[in-house]
One Martini backbone bead per residue (centre of mass of N, CA, C, O) as a GRO file, in nm:
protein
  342
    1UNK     BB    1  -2.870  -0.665  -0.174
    2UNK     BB    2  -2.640  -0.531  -0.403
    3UNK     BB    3  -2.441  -0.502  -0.710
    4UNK     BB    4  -2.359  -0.264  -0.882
    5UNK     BB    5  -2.327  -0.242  -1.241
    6UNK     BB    6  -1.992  -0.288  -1.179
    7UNK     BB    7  -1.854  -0.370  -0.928
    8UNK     BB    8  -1.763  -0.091  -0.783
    9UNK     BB    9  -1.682   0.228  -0.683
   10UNK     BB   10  -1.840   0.383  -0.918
   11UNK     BB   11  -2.109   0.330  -0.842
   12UNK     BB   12  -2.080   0.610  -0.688
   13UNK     BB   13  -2.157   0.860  -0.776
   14UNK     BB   14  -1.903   1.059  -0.943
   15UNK     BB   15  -1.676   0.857  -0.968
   16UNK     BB   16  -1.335   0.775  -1.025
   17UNK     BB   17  -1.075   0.619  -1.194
   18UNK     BB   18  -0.686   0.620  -1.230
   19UNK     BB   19  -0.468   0.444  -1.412
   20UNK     BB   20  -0.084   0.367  -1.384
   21UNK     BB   21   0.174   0.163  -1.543
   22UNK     BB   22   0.505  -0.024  -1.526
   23UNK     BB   23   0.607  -0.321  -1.632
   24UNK     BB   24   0.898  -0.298  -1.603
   25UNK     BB   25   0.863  -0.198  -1.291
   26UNK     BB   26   0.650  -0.300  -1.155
   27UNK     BB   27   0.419  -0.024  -1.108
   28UNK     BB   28   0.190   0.186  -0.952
   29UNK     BB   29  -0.127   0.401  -0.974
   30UNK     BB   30  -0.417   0.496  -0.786
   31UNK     BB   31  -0.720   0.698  -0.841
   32UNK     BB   32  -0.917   0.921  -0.658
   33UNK     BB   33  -1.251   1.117  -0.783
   34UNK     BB   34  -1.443   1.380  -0.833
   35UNK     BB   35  -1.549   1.521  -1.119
   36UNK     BB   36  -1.617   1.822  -0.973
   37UNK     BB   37  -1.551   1.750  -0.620
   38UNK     BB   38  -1.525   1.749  -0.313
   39UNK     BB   39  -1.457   1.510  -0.013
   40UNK     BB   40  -1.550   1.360   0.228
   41UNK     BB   41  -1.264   1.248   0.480
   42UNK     BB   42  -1.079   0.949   0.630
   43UNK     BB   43  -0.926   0.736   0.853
   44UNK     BB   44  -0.740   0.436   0.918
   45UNK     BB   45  -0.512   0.277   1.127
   46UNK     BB   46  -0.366  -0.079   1.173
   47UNK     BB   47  -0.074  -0.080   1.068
   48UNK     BB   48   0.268  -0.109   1.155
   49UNK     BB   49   0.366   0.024   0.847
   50UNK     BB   50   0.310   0.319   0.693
   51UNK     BB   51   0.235   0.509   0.409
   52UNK     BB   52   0.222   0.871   0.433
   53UNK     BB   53   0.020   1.167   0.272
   54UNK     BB   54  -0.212   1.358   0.435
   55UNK     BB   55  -0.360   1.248   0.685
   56UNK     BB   56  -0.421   1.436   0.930
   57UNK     BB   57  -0.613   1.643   0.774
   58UNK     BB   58  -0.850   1.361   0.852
   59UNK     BB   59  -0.908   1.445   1.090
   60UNK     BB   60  -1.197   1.572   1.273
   61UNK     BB   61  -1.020   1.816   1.403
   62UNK     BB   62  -0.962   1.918   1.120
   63UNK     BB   63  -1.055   2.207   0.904
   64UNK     BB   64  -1.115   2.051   0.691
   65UNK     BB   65  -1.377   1.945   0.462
   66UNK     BB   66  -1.187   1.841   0.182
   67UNK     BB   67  -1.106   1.621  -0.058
   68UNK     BB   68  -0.986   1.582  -0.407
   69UNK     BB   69  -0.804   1.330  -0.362
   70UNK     BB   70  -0.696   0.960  -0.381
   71UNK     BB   71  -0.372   0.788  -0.329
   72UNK     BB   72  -0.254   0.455  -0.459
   73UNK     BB   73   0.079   0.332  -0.426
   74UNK     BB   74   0.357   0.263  -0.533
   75UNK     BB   75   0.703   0.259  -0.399
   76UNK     BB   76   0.630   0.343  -0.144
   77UNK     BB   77   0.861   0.640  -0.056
   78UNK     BB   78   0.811   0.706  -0.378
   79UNK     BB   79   0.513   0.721  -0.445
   80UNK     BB   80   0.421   0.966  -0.287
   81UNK     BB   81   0.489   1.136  -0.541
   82UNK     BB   82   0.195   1.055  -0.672
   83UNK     BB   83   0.069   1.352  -0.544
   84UNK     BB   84   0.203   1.562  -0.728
   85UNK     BB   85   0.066   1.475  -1.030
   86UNK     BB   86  -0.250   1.544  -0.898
   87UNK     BB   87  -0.201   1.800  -0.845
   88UNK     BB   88  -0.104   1.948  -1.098
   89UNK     BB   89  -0.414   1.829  -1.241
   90UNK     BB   90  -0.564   2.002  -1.068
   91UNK     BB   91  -0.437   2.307  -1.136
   92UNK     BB   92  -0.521   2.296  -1.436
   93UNK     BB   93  -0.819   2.299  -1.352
   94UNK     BB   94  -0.913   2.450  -1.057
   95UNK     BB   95  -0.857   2.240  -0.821
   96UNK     BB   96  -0.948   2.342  -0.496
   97UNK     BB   97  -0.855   2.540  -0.231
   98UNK     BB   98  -0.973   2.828  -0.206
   99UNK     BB   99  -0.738   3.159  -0.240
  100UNK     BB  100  -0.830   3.375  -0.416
  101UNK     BB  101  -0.604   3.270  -0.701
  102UNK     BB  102  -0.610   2.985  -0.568
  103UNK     BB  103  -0.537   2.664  -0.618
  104UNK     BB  104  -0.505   2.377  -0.317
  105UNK     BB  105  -0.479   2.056  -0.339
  106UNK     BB  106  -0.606   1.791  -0.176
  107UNK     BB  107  -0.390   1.445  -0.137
  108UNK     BB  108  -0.381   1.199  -0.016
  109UNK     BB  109  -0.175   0.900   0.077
  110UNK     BB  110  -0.073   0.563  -0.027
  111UNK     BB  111   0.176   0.317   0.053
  112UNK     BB  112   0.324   0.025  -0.105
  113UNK     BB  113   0.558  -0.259  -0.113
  114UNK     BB  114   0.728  -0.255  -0.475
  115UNK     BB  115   1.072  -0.343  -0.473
  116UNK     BB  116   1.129  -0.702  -0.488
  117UNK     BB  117   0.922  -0.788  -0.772
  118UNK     BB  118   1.130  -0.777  -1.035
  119UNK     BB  119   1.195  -0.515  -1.118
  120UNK     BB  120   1.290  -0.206  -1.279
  121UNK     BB  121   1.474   0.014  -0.999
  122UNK     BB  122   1.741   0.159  -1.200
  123UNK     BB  123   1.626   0.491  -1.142
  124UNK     BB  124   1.663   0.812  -1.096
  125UNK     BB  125   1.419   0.932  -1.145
  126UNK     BB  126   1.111   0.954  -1.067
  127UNK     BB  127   0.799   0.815  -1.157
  128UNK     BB  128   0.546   0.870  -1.000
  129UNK     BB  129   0.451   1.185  -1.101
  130UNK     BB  130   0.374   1.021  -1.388
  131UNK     BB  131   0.181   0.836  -1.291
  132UNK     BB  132   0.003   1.003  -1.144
  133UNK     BB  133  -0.111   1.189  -1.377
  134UNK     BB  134  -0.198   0.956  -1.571
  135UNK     BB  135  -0.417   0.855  -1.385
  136UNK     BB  136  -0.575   1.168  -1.319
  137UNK     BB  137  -0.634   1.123  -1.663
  138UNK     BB  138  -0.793   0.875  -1.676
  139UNK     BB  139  -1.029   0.889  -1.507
  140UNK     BB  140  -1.329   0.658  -1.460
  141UNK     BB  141  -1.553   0.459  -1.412
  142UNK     BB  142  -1.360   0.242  -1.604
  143UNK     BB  143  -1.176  -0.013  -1.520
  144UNK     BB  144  -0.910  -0.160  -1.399
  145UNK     BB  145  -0.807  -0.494  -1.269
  146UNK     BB  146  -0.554  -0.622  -1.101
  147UNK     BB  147  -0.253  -0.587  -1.294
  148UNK     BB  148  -0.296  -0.226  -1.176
  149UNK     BB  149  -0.179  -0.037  -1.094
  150UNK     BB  150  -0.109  -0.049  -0.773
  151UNK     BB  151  -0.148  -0.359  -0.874
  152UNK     BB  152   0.090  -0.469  -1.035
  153UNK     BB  153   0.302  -0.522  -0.765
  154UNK     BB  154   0.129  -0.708  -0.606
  155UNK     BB  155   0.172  -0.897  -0.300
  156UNK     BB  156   0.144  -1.195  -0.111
  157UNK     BB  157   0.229  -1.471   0.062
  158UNK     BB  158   0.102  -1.688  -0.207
  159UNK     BB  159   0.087  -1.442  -0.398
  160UNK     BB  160  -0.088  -1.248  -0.647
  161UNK     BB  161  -0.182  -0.964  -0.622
  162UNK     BB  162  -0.404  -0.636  -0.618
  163UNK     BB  163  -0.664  -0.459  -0.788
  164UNK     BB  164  -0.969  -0.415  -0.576
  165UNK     BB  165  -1.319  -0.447  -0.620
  166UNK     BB  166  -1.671  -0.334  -0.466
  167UNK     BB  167  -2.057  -0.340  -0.474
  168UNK     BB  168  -2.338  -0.188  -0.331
  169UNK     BB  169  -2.655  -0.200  -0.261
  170UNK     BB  170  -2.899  -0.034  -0.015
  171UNK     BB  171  -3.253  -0.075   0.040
  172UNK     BB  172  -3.212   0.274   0.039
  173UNK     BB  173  -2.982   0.305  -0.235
  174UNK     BB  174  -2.730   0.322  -0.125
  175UNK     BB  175  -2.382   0.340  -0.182
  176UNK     BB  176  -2.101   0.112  -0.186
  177UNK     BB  177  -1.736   0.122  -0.202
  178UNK     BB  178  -1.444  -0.084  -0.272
  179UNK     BB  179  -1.079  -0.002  -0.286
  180UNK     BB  180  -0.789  -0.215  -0.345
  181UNK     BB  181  -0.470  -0.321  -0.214
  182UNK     BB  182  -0.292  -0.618  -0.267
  183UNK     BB  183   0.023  -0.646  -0.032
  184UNK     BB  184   0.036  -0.871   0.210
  185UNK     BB  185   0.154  -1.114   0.402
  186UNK     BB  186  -0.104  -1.269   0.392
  187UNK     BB  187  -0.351  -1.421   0.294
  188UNK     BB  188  -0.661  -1.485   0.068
  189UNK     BB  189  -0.634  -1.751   0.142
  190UNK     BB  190  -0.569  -2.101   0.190
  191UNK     BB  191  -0.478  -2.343   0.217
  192UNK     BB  192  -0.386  -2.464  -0.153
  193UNK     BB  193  -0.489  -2.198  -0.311
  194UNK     BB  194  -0.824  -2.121  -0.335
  195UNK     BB  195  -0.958  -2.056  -0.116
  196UNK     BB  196  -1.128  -1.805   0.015
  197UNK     BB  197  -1.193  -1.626   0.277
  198UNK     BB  198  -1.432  -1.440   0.166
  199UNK     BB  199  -1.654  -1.686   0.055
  200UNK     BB  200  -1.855  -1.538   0.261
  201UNK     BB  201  -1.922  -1.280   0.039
  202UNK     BB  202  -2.012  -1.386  -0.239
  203UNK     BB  203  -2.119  -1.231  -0.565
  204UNK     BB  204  -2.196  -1.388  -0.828
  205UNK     BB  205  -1.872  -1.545  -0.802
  206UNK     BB  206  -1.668  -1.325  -0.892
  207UNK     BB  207  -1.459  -1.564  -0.733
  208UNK     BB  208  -1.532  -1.848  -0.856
  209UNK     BB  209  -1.745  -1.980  -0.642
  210UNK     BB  210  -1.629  -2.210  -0.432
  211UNK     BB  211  -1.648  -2.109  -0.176
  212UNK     BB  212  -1.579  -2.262   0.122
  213UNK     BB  213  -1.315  -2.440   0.306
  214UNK     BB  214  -1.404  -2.786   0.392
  215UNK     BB  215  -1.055  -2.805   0.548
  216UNK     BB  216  -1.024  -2.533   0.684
  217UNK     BB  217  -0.951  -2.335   0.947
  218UNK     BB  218  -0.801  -2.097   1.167
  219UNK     BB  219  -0.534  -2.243   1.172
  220UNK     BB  220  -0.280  -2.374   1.121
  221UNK     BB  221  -0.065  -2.313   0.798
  222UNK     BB  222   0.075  -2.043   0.780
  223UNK     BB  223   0.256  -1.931   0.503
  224UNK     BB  224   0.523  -1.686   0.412
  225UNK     BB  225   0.711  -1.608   0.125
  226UNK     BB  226   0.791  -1.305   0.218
  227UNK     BB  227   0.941  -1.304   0.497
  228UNK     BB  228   1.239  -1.396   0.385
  229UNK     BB  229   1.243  -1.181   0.107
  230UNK     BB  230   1.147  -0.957   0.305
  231UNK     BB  231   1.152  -0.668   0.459
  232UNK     BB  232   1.043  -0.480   0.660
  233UNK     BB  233   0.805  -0.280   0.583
  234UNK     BB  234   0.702  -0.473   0.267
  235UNK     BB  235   0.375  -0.407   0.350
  236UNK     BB  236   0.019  -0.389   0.227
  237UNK     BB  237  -0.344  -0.294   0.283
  238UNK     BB  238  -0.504  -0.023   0.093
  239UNK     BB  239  -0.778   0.176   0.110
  240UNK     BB  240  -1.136   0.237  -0.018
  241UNK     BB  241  -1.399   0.345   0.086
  242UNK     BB  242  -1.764   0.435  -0.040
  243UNK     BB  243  -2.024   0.737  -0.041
  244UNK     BB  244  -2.365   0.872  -0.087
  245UNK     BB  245  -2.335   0.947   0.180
  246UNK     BB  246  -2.382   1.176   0.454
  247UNK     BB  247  -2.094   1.216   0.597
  248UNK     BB  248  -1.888   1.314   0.864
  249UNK     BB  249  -1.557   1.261   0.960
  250UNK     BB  250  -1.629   1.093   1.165
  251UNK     BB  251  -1.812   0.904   1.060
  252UNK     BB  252  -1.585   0.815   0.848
  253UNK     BB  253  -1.392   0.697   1.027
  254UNK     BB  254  -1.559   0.492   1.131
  255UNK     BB  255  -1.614   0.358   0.858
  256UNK     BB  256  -1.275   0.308   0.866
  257UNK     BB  257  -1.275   0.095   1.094
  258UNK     BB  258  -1.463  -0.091   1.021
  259UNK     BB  259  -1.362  -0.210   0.751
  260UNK     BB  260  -1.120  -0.358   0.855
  261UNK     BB  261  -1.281  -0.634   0.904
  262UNK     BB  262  -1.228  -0.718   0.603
  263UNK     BB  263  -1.016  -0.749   0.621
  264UNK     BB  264  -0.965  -0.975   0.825
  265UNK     BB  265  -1.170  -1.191   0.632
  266UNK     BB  266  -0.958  -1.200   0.380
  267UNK     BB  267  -0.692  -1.182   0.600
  268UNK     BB  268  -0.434  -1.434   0.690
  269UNK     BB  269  -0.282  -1.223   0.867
  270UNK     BB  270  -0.346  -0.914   0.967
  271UNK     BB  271  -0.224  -0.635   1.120
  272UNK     BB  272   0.059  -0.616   1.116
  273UNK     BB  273   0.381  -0.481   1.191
  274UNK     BB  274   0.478  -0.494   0.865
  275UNK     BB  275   0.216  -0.376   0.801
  276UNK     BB  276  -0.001  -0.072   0.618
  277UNK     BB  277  -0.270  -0.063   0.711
  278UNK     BB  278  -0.560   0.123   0.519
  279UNK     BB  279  -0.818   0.316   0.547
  280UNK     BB  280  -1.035   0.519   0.352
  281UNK     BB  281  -1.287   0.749   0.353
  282UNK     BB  282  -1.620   0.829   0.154
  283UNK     BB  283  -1.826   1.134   0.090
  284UNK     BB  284  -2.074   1.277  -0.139
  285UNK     BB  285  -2.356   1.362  -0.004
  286UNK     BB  286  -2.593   1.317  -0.210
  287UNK     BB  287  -2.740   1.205   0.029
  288UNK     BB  288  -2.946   1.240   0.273
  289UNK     BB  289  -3.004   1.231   0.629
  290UNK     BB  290  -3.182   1.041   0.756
  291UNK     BB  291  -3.447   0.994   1.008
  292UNK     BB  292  -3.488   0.928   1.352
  293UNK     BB  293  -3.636   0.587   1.398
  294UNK     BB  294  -3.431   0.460   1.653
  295UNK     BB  295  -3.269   0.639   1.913
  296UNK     BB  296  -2.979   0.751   1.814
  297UNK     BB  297  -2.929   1.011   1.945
  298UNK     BB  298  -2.811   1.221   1.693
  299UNK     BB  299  -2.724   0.978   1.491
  300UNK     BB  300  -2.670   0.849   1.247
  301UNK     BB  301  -2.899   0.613   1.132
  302UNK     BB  302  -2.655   0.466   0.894
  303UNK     BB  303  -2.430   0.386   1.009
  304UNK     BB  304  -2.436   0.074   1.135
  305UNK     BB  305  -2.494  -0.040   0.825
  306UNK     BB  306  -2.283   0.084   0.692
  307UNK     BB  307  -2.009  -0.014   0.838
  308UNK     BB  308  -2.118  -0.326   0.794
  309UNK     BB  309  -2.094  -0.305   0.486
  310UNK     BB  310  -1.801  -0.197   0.412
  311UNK     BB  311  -1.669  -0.473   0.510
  312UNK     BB  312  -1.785  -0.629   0.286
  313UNK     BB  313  -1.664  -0.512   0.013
  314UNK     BB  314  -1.404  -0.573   0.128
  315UNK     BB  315  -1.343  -0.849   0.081
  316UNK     BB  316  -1.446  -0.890  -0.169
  317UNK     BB  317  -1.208  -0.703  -0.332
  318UNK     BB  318  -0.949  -0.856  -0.202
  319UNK     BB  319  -1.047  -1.110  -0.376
  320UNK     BB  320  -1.050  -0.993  -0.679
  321UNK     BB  321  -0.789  -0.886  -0.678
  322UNK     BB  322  -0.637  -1.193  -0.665
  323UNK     BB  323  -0.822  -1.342  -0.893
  324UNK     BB  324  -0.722  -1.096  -1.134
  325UNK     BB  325  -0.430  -1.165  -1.155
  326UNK     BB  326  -0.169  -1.152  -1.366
  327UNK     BB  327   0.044  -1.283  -1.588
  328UNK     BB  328   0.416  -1.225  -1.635
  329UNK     BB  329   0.690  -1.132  -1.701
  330UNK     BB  330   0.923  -1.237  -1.410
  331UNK     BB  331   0.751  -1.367  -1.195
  332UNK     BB  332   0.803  -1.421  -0.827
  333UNK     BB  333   0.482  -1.526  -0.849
  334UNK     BB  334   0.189  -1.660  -0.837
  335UNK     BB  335  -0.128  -1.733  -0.967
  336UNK     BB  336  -0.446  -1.821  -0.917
  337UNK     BB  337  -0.465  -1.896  -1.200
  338UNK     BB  338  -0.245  -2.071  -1.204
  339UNK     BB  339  -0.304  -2.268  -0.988
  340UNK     BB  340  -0.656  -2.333  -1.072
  341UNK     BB  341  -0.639  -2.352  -1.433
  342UNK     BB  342  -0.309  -2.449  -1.560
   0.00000   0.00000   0.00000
C-alpha cells in the first residue's frame, strides 16, 4: 500500500479540490466536488460543537441518493455563506438534482472557528459567497496544502494549523483519499512542539520524518494555548476521506465513523466540547463492490480494510496540514517551521 501520485485526496480519479482564501481577512474555503457528477456522502459528528449546513440529508435514510460538491470554509457561522457561492456555480453549469428544468445543487458544509486569529474581520457584506464560487471556480487535481484555503487561519493549541490532505493506494488498486482543515483545541505535536502524533503512520517523510517522540508518552503535558483567548465553540478538525469504491450511504457514514480514529491518532486530546470535530465520507462508485469471499454474510467484504486505511490517510493528512503552514504577517501563533527549521 503506498500513496497515490499527488499523495492528496484527488488521487481518488474524479475528484477536484478548490482552494480561495483571503490574506487580509486571514479566513478562506475549501470545496471538494466530482468533475462530472454527484457522489454518493456521508458524515459523523463526534464533536462537540459543529457547525454546519445540510447535513441531515447525509442520514442513510434519508432519499437523497447523492450530493454535488462538500464545503469546508472558515468563518464559523458566516463561513457557512460560501456553500451559497458553490451552489451558484453549480447551477450556472446545469449540476444538480434535476427537476423538470430546475437544477437544485446539494452542497453540504462545515465550518470551522477563525475569527480571533487576527485577520481583518471589520466587513459589512459577507466575503463568503465571493470566497466559495472562486474556491468552486479554481476546482483541479492540483491543489495547496498548509495556509491555503479553509486552512488560511485555521490555528492548533500549540501553533498553526492548516489545510492537510494524504492519500493510499490498497493492494485491489482502490484509492483512498482525506483533505482535512486542522483547527482543534488540542495539539498535532507532542509536548517541545516537534514530534507529531501521527509519526507512526508517516510515509515517505511527508511530515519531517522525524519518527516518534521517544521521550513523551500519552500523559499529563498538554497545554492549549488557544483555550484562554478563544470563546467555547472556537475551534474544529473538519475532514473529507474519499473512495474510488463503491460504497451505500450507510456504508460511507462506517467508513466516517471509523475515519474518526485518524484524528484521535494525529490530535491530542480530540473531541472536546468546544471542538466540532465531523468527518464527511465520499464515494466515486468507479470501482464495482467485489463479491464476498470471506463470510461477510451480505456486508460490502472491502468496507473493513476501507474504513481501517481511512483512519490512517486522514492522521496522516492532519500532520501535513500542520507541517506544511506557512509562516505571514500578523501571526499570533507560530508555524511548526518556524519552531523547528530556525
Amino acid at each position: 500500500m503506498r500513496p497515490g501520485p499527488r499523495n492528496v485526496i484527488t488521487d481518488v480519479p474524479g475528484l477536484l479540490v478548490g482552494n480561495a482564501q483571503d490574506a487580509a481577512l486571514r479566513s478562506g474555503t475549501t470545496v471538494l466536488m466530482h468533475e462530472s457528477r454527484a457522489m454518493t456522502a456521508s458524515c459523523a459528528i463526534h464533536g462537540g460543537a459543529p457547525g454546519t449546513r445540510e447535513v441531515a440529508l447525509l442520514d442513510p435514510e434519508k432519499s437523497v441518493a447523492g450530493v454535488d460538491a462538500i464545503v469546508l470554509s472558515g468563518g464559523s457561522t458566516y463561513g457557512l455563506d460560501a456553500a451559497s457561492g458553490v451552489v451558484a456555480g453549480l447551477r450556472a453549469r446545469k449540476r444538480g438534482l434535476a427537476l423538470h428544468t430546475l437544477h437544485i445543487p446539494l452542497v453540504p458544509a462545515a465550518i470551522v472557528f477563525d475569527l480571533l486569529n487576527g485577520g481583518d474581520k471589520d466587513w459589512t457584506d459577507t466575503p463568503y459567497p465571493a470566497l466559495g464560487r472562486a474556491a468552486f471556480e479554481a476546482a483541479a487535481p492540483d491543489f495547496a496544502l498548509g495556509s491555503h484555503g479553509a486552512g488560511c487561519g485555521a490555528l492548533t493549541g500549540t501553533m498553526k494549523g492548516g489545510l492537510g490532505s494524504a492519500s493510499y493506494v490498497m493492494e485491489d488498486g482502490t484509492t483512498v483519499g482525506a483533505l482535512v482543515v486542522v483547527n482543534a483545541v488540542g495539539a498535532a505535536c507532542t509536548p517541545g512542539e516537534k514530534h507529531f502524533w501521527a509519526a507512526p503512520f508517516e510515509v515517505d517523510g511527508e511530515f519531517g520524518g522525524l519518527g516518534p517522540d521517544p521521550a513523551t508518552g500519552l500523559g499529563p503535558g498538554y497545554v492549549s494555548q488557544k483555550l484562554a483567548a478563544f470563546a467555547e465553540h472556537a475551534n474544529t478538525t473538519i475532514a473529507i476521506v474519499a473512495t474510488d469504491a463503491t460504497l451505500t450511504k450507510a456504508e460511507a457514514r462506517r467508513m466516517a465513523i471509523a475515519a474518526h480514529d485518524g484524528i484521535g491518532r494525529a490530535v491530542v486530546p480530540a473531541h472536546l466540547p468546544s471542538d466540532g470535530d465531523l468527518v464527511f465520507a465520499v464515494s466515486t462508485g468507479d470501482r464495482p463492490t467485489p463479491e464476498d469471499q470471506g463470510g461477510m454474510q451480505g456486508l460490502n467484504p472491502i468496507l473493513p480494510n476501507l474504513c481501517h486505511v481511512a483512519a490512517l490517510v486522514l492522521a496522516r493528512a492532519v500532520a501535513r496540514g500542520v507541517y506544511l503552514a506557512e509562516t505571514q504577517p500578523g501571526d499570533i501563533m507560530p508555524t511548526w517551521a518556524a519552531l523547528n527549521r530556525g
